[in-house]
N, C-alpha and C positions, 0 to 999 in steps of 0.2 A: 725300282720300288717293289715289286715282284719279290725279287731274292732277300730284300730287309723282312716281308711281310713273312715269307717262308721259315728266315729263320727265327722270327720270333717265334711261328709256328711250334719249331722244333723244341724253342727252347723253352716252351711250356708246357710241352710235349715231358723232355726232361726231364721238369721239374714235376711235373704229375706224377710218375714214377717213380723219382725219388721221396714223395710225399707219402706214395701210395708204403713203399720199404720203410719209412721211419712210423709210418701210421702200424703195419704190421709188426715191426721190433719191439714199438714202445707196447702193444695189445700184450705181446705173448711176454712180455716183461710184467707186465699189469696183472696180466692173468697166474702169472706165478706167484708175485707178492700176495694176491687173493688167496692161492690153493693154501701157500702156507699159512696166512691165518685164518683161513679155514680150519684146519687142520689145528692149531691152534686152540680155535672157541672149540672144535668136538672132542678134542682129546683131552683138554685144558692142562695141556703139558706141552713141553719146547719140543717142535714133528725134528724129527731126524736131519731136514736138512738145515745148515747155519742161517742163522737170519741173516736179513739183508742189509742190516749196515755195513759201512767202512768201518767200524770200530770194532777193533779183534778181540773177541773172547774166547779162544780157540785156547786151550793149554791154560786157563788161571779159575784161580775157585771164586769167582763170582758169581754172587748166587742173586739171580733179578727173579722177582714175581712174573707171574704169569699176565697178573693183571697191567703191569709195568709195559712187559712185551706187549701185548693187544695194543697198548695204548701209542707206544714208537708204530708198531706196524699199520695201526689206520693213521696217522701222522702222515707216514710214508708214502701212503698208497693214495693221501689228500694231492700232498707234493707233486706226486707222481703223474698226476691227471693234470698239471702246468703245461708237460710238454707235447701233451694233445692237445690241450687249446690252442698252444701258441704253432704247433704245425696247422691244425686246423685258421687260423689266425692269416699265415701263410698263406695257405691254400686260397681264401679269400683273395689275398691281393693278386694272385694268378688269375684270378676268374675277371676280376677288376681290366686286368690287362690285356688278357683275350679281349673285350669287350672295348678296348682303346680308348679305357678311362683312367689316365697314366698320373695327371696331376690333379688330383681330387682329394677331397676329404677324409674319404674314405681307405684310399690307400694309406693315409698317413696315420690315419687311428689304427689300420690293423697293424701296420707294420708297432706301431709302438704296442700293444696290447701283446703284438707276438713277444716285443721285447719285453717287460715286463712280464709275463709267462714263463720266458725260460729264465729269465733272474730271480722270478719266483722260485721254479723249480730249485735252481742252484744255491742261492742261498737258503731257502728252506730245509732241505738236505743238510748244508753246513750244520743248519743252527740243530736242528734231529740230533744227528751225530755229536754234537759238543754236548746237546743235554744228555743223550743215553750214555756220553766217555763220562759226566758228572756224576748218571745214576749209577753207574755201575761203579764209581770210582777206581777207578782199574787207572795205572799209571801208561796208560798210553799216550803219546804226546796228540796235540790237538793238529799239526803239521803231516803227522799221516792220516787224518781222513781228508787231505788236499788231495785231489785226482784230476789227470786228464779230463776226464769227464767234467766235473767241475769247472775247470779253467776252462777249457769249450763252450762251453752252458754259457756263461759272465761273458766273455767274449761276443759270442753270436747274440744274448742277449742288449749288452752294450751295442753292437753292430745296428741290431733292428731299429734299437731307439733314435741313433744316428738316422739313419736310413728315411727315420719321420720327421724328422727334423729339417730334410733334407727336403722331400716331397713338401712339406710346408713350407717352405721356402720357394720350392717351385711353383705352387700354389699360389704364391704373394707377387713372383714375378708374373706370370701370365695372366693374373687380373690384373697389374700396374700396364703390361702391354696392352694389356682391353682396353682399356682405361683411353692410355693415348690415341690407340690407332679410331 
């Protein structure tokens, strides 16, 4: 009982860590989408580096407002705050678990909330990117802003929803066990 208890231990341990690296990736991700439009409202011209869509305008005479940009880039940076809630979301049901509160309520609402966070993220992104390929009407096709990243996102967000549905279920059986016993 010892060794189960240790390595749950570990494996929250784990996961704290990797919480703590996607917490810091998605910040310093965050914080660059800010600096550029920052740079952005002060200079009220396109700053030097490419925006951050998937959608290439790199090499074509497309010519977007400024006001246009501003408006994709806080879009983005709304989107973008999906995948700290839903790590934070996460995080939540680690603490749940520590705490050896395994089939509960609340594991199952975060875990969906997480899900739904990164599905938000990933399709909000999609949908960004098809609007600014329409603004820009630039013949790029809509099959290259698909990415890894994306298919990851929809996956692990599918995954979490799974995941509560699952815990709710478990939920249903150990009150039908109360029940009898």
């Amino acid at each position: 009982m010892k060794n189960k208890a240790k390595n749950t231990g570990k494996g929250i341990k784990a996961f704290n860590t990797i919480y703590i690296i996607g917490i810091v990736f998605a910040g310093v991700k965050l914080i660059d989408y800010l600096q550029w439009t920052f740079q952005l409202i002060k200079k009220w011209s396109l700053p030097d580096e490419p925006f951050f869509s998937k959608v290439n305008l790199i090499n074509s005479n497309v010519e977007i407002s400024v006001t246009a940009y501003l408006m994709f880039a806080i879009a983005y940076i709304i989107v973008f705050g999906f995948i700290i809630l839903g790590l934070y979301q996460l995080n939540a049901t680690t603490k749940l678990f520590a705490e050896k509160k395994i089939f509960q309520e609340e594991v199952s609402l975060a875990f969906r909330k997480a899900g739904k966070s990164f599905l938000a993220f990933a399709f909000g992104t999609l949908v960004i990117d098809v609007a600014f390929l329409a603004w820009a009407k630039t013949s790029n096709r809509v099959i290259d802003l698909l990415s890894i990243e994306l298919l990851i996102f929809v996956i692990f967000g599918y995954l979490m929803v799974f995941l509560s549905e699952i815990f709710k279920e478990g939920i249903t059986i150990r009150e039908e066990n109360e029940l009898t016993i």
